[in-house]
DRENBAKE-986394 format. One record per residue (C-alpha): x, y, z; residue in one letter. Coordinates in steps of 0.25 Angstrom, whole numbers, plus 5000, padded with zeros to 4 digits. Layout:
X | Y | Z | A
...
END
This chain:
5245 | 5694 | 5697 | X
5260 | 5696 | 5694 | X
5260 | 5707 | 5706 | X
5253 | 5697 | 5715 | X
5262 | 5685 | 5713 | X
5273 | 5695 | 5716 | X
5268 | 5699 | 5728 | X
5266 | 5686 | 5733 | X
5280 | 5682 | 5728 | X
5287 | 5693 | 5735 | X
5285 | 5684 | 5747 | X
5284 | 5671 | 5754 | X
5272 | 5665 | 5747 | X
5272 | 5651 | 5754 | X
5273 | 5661 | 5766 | X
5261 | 5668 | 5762 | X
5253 | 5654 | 5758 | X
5257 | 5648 | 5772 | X
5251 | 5660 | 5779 | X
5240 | 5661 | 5771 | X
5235 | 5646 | 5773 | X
5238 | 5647 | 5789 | X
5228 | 5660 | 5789 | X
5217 | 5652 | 5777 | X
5216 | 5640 | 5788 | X
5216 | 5648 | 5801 | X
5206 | 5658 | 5794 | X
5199 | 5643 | 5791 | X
5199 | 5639 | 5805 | X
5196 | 5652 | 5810 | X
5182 | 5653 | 5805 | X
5179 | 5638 | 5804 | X
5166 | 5640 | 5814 | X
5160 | 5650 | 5806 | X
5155 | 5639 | 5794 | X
5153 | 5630 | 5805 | X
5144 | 5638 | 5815 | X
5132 | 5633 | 5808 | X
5135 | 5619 | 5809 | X
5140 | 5620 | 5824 | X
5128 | 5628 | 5827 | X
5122 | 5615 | 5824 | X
5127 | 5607 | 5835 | X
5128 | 5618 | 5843 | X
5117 | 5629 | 5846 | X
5122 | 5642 | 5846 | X
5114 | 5656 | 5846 | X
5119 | 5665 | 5835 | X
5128 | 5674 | 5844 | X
5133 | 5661 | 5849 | X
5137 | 5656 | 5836 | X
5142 | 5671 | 5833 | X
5153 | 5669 | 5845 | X
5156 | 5656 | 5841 | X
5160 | 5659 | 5826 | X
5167 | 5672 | 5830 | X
5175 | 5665 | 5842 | X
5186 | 5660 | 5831 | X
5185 | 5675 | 5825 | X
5188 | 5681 | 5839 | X
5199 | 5671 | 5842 | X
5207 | 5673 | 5829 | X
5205 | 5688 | 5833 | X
5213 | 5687 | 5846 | X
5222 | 5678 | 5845 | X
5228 | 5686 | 5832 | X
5233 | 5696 | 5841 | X
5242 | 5687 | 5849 | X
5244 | 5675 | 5835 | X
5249 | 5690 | 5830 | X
5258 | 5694 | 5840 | X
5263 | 5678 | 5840 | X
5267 | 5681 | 5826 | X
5273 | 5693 | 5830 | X
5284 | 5686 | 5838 | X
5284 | 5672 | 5832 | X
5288 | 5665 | 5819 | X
5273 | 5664 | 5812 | X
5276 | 5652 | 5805 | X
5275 | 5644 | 5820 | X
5262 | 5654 | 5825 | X
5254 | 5651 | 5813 | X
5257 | 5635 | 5815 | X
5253 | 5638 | 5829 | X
5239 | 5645 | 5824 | X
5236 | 5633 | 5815 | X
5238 | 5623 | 5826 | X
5228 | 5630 | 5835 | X
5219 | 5634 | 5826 | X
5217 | 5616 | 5823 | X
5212 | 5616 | 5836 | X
5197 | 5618 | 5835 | X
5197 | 5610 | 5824 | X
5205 | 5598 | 5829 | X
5195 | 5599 | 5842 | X
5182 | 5600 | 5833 | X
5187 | 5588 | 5824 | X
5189 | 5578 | 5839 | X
5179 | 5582 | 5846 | X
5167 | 5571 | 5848 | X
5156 | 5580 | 5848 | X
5151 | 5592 | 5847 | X
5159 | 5603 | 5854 | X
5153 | 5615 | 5863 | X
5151 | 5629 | 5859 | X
5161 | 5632 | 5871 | X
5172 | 5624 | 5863 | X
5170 | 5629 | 5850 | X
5173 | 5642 | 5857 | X
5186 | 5637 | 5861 | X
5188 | 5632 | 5846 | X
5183 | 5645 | 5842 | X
5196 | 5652 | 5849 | X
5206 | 5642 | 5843 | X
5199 | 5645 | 5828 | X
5205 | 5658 | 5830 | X
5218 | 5655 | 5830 | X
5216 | 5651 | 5815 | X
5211 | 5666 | 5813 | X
5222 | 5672 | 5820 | X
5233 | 5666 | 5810 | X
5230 | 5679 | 5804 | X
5240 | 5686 | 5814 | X
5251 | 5677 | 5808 | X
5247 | 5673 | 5793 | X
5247 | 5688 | 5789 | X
5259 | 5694 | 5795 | X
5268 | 5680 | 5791 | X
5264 | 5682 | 5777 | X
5265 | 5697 | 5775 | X
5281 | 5694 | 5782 | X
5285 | 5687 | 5770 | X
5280 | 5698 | 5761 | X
5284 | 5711 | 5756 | X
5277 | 5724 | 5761 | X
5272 | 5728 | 5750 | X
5263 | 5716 | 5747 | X
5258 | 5713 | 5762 | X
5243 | 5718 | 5758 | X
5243 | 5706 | 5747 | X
5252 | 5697 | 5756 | X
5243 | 5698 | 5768 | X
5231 | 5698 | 5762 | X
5234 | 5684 | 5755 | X
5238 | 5679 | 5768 | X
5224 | 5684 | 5773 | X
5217 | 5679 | 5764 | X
5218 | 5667 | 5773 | X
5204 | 5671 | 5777 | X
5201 | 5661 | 5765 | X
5201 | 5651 | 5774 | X
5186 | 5654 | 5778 | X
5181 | 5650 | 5765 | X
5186 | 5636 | 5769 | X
5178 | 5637 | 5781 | X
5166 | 5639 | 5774 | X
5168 | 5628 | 5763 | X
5174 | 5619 | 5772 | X
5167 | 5618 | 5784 | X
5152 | 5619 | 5783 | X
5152 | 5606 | 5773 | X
5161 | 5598 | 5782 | X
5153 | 5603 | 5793 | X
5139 | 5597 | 5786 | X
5146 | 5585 | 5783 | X
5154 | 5581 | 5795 | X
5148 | 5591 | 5807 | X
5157 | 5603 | 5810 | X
5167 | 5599 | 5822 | X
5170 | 5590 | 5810 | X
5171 | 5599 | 5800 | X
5182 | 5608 | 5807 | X
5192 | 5599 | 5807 | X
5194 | 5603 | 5792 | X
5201 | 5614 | 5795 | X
5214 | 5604 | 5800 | X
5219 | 5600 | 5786 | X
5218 | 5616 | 5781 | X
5227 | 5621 | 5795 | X
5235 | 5610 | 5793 | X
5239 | 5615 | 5779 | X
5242 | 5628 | 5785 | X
5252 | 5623 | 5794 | X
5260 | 5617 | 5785 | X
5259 | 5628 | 5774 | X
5263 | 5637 | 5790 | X
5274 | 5628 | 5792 | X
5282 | 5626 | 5778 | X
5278 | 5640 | 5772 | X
5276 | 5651 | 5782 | X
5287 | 5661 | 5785 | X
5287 | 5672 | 5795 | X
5296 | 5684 | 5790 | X
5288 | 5695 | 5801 | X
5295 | 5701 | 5811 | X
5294 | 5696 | 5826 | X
5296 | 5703 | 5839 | X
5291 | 5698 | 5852 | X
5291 | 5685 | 5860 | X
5285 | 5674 | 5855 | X
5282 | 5666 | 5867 | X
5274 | 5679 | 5873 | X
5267 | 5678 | 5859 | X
5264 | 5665 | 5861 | X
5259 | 5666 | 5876 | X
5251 | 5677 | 5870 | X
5244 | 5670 | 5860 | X
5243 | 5658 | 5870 | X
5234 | 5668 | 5880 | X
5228 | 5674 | 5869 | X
5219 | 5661 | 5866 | X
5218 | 5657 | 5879 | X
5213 | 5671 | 5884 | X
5202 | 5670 | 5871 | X
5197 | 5656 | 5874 | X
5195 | 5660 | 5887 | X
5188 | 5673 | 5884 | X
5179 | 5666 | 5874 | X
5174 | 5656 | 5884 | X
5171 | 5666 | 5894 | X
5165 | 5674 | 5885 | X
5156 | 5662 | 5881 | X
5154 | 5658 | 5897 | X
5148 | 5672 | 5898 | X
5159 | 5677 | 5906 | X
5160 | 5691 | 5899 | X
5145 | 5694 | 5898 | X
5133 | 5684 | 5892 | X
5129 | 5686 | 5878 | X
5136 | 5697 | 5869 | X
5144 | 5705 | 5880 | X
5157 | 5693 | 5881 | X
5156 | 5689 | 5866 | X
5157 | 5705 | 5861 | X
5168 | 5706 | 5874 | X
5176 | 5695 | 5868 | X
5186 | 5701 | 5857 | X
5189 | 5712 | 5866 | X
5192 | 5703 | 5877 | X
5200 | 5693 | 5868 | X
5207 | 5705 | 5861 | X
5212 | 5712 | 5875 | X
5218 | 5699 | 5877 | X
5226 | 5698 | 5863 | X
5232 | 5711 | 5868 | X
5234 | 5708 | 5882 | X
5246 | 5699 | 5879 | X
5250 | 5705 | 5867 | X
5264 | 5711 | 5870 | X
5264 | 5725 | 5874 | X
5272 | 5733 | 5863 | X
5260 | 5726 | 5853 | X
5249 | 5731 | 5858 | X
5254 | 5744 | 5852 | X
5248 | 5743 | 5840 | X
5233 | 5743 | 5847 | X
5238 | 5760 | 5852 | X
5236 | 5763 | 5838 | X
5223 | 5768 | 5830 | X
5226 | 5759 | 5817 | X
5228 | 5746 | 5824 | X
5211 | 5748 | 5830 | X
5207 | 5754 | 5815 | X
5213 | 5743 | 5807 | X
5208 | 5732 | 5817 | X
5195 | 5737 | 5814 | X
5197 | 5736 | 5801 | X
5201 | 5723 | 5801 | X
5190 | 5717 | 5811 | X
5180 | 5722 | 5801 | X
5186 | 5717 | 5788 | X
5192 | 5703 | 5793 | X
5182 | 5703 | 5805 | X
5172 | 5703 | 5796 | X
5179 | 5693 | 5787 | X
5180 | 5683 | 5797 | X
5169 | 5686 | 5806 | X
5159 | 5685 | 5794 | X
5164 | 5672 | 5790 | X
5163 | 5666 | 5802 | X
5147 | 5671 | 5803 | X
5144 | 5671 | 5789 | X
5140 | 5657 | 5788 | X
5130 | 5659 | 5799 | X
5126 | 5673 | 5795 | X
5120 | 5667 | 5781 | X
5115 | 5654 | 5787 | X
5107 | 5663 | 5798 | X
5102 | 5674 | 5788 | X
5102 | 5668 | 5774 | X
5098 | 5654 | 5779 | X
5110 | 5650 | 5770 | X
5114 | 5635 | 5772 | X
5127 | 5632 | 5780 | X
5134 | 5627 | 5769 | X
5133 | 5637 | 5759 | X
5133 | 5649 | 5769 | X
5147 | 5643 | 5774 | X
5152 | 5642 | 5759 | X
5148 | 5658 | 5757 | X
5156 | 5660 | 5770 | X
5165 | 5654 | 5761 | X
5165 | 5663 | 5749 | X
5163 | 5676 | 5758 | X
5177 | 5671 | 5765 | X
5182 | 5670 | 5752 | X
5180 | 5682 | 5745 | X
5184 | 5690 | 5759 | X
5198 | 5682 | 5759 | X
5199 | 5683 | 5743 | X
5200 | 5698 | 5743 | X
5208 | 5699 | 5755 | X
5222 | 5700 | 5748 | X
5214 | 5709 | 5738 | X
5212 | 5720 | 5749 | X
5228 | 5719 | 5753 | X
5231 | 5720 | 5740 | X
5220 | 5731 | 5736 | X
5228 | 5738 | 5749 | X
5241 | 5736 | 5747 | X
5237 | 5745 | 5734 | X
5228 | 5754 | 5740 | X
5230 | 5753 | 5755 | X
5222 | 5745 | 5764 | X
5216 | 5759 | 5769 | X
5209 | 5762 | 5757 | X
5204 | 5748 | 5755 | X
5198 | 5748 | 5769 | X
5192 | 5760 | 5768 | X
5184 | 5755 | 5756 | X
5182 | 5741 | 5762 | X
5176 | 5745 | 5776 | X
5166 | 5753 | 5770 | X
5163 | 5743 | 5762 | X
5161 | 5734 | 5774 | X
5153 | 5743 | 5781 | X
5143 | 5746 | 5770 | X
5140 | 5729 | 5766 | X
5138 | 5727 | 5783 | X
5128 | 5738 | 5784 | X
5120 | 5736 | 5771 | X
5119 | 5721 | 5777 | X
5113 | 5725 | 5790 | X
5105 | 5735 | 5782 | X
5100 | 5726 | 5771 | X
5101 | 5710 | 5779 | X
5101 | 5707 | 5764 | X
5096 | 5694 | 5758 | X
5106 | 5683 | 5754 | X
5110 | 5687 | 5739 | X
5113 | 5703 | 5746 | X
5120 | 5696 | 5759 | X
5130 | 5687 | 5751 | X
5134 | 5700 | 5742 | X
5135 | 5708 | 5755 | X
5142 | 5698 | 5763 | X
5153 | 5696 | 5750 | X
5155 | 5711 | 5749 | X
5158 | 5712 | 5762 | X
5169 | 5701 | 5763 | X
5176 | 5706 | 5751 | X
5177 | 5719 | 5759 | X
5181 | 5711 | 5772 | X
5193 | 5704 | 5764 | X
5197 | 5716 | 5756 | X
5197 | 5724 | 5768 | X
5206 | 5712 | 5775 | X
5217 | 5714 | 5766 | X
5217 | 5729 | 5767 | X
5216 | 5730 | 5782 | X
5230 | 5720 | 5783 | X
5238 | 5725 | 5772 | X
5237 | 5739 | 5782 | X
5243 | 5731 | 5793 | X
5258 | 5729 | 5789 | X
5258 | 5743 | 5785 | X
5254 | 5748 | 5797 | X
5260 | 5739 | 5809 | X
5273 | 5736 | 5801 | X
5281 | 5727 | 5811 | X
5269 | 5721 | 5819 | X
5260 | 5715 | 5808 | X
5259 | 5701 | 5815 | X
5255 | 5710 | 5827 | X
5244 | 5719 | 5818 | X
5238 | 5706 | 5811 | X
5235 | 5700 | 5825 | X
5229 | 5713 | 5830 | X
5221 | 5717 | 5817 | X
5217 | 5704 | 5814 | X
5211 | 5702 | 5827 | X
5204 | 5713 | 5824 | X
5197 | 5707 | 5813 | X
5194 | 5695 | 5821 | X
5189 | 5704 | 5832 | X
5179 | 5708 | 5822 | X
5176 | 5694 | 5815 | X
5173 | 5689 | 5830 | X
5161 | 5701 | 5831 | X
5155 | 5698 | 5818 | X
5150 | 5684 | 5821 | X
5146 | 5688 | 5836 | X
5139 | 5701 | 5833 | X
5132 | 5694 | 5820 | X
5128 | 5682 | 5829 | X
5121 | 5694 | 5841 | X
5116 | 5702 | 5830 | X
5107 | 5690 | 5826 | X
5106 | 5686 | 5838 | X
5100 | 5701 | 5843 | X
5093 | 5705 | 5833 | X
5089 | 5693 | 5823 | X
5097 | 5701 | 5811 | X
5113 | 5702 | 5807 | X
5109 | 5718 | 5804 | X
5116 | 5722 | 5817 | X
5127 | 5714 | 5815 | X
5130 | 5720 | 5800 | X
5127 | 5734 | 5805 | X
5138 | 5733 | 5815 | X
5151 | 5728 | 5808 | X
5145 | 5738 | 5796 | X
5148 | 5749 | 5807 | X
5161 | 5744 | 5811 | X
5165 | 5744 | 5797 | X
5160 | 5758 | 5796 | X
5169 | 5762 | 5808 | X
5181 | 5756 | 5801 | X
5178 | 5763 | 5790 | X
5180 | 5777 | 5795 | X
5191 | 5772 | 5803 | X
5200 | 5768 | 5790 | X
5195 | 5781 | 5782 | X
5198 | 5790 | 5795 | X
5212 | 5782 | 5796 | X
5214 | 5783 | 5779 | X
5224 | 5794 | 5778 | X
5234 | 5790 | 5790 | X
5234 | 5775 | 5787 | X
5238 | 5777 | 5771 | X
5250 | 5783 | 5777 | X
5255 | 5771 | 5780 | X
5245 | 5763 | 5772 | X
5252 | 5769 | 5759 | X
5262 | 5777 | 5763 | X
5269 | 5779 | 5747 | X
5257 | 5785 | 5743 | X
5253 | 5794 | 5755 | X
5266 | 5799 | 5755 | X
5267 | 5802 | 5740 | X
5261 | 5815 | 5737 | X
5268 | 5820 | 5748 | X
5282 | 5815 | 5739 | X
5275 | 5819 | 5727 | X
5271 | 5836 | 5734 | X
5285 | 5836 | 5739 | X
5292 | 5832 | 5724 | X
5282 | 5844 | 5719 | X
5286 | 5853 | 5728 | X
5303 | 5848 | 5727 | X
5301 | 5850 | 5711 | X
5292 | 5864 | 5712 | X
5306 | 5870 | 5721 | X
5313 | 5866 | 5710 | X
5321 | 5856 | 5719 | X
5319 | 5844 | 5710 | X
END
């Protein structure tokens, strides 16, 4: 406890609280349709892979607009791009809590997008923390400030009850009062210590076409423009994500020439993809196979939220002592293992629940682990690296719902859908382990380079030189 209360206080705490709150709400907002999607499919019918796209739209938003909120950071004070993320982020819920009736499908698409923007705060909460902190505590620091994924278990307490009570257009203007404590904790606490390089109003423009160009894309792909069915929804990330790097600036795009950048975003879009992407489906994944009521099945979305943001600053810290490569070695596996036996098994709801909370404490461990890399890595471009790598992860919490959703929909069963992310984690795996030996290098570099120190002394004293 003495050890973490010096770690904390080796830093700006308020700064750390202010970022911590500002990613909790947006995390809140983010994933707000998830507990609501059984309400909404109420009043508006949706086939499952219709519902799937619907509750990964958000995930897929925050995915690409964190490459260019990222790059904003990169070259702007943090303090005014958070406040910017707040206000938009308000939007949907403002426009819910107004409207007279009952809105299409088409506009909750459009709000879907603006929802994202409260997921891509991640591009700016964690580098504006980890910049008022000392290097040798940014696994802790950035995993506290992560730990903002928290804010999903609100979702889930908050939101089905007011939605049973008051209908849910209704219910998600409860998110105001919590943004609105985030801006103020943004505007009298936050400090941005990072360094900036760029221009700001390119940023800016940047950012602006970024969410333009992915509302866009979303409609088309909703009009049938890319393909009917599956084609344009599984054509969408890479679509929205070729756009993200189009107007990133051209000495950033660097980083995407290099091998480590591709492995660690896998990483990350199976560890925080499956965070988010799971809690946005979970809900309707244990009201379609358990018969679960909506209630209780959107406070167990609650709990799993909580338990995978709990442990996150466990796994920094777990890293920062045994490096995040080892720890990701472990947890990938891990992962792999609890998604096949679950497509193998399609277990009952006691074995389901055990599986399902096994698997989100290695999703939040492995969370901490993959970001406490990131610094050590791409020292100098962190806001950058936290855009790119965490719109991996939403990348891969935007695929979860909407293969999920046409696994059903296909075959009847979620078998498929368990047996592919259980591949993909198995792909990871070999990745890290083939990468183990290089990545330590800089991962750990005191130790690696030890027992060359330590032969060298042997060999000084056995001259007789010492």
């Amino acid at each position: 406890m003495k050890n973490l209360l010096n770690s904390l206080t080796s830093g700006n705490w308020r700064a750390l609280l202010a970022c911590f709150l500002y990613f909790d709400t947006g995390f809140t907002v983010w994933v707000m349709f998830g507990p609501l999607a059984p309400f909404i499919n109420k009043d508006i019918h949706m086939s499952p892979a219709e519902l799937g796209f619907l509750v990964a739209v958000p995930v897929l938003g925050a995915a690409i607009l964190r490459v260019t909120l990222g790059n904003l950071y990169q070259a702007y004070d943090g303090r005014r791009v958070a406040l910017l993320g707040v206000a938009l982020s308000a939007l949907p819920s403002i426009v819910l809590l107004l409207l007279p009736s009952t809105p299409s499908y088409t506009m909750l698409l459009v709000l879907g997008v603006f929802l994202g923007v409260g997921g891509a705060s991640f591009a700016v909460a964690l580098p504006m923390a980890g910049s008022n902190y000392p290097p040798k505590v940014q696994g802790l620091v950035l995993g506290l400030a992560a730990a903002g994924n928290i804010g999903a278990v609100l979702d889930g307490f908050m939101f089905p009850g007011l939605a049973n009570s008051f209908g849910w257009a209704k219910a998600a203007g409860a998110a105001l009062p919590l943004l609105a404590l985030a801006a103020v904790a943004i505007f009298f606490w936050a400090k941005d210590l990072g360094t900036k390089s760029g221009s700001a109003p390119a940023a800016l423009r940047s950012f602006v076409v970024t969410l333009v160009g992915l509302l866009a894309l979303v409609l088309a792909v909703h009009a049938g423009v890319f393909g009917a069915g599956k084609t344009g929804v599984l054509l969408l990330p890479l679509l929205g994500a070729l756009l993200a790097i189009a107007v990133l600036p051209r000495h950033y795009r660097s980083v995407l020439a290099e091998r480590d950048t591709w492995v660690v975003m896998l990483v990350y879009s199976i560890t925080f993809g499956g965070f988010v992407g799971m809690s946005s489906y979970v809900t309707t994944l244990l009201v379609s196979l358990y018969q679960m009521p909506k209630l209780e099945a959107g406070l167990f979305m609650s709990l799993l939220a909580f338990i995978g943001a709990l442990v996150r600053p466990i796994g920094g810290l777990v890293a920062d002592r045994i490096s995040g490569v080892r720890a990701l070695v472990i947890l990938l596996a891990a992962i792999s293992v609890a998604d096949f036996a679950f497509a193998a098994w399609m277990p009952p709801l006691g074995g389901g629940i055990a599986l399902l909370v096994f698997t989100y404490l290695c999703f939040g461990l492995g969370n901490g682990a993959t970001f406490q890399l990131v610094p050590q890595r791409w020292k100098g471009k962190t806001g950058l690296m936290s855009g790119i790598v965490g719109a991996a992860g939403g990348i891969g919490g935007f695929y979860l719902p909407v293969i999920m959703g046409m696994a059903k929909e296909s075959t009847g069963s979620y078998q498929m859908g368990f047996a592919t992310f259980g591949g993909i984690a198995a792909v990871a795996f070999v990745l890290v382990v083939l990468h183990r030996t290089r990545w330590l290098e800089w991962a750990l570099p005191n130790e690696v380079s030890m027992p060359r120190e330590a032969l060298q002394g042997a060999t000084v004293r056995a001259d007789g030189r010492a």
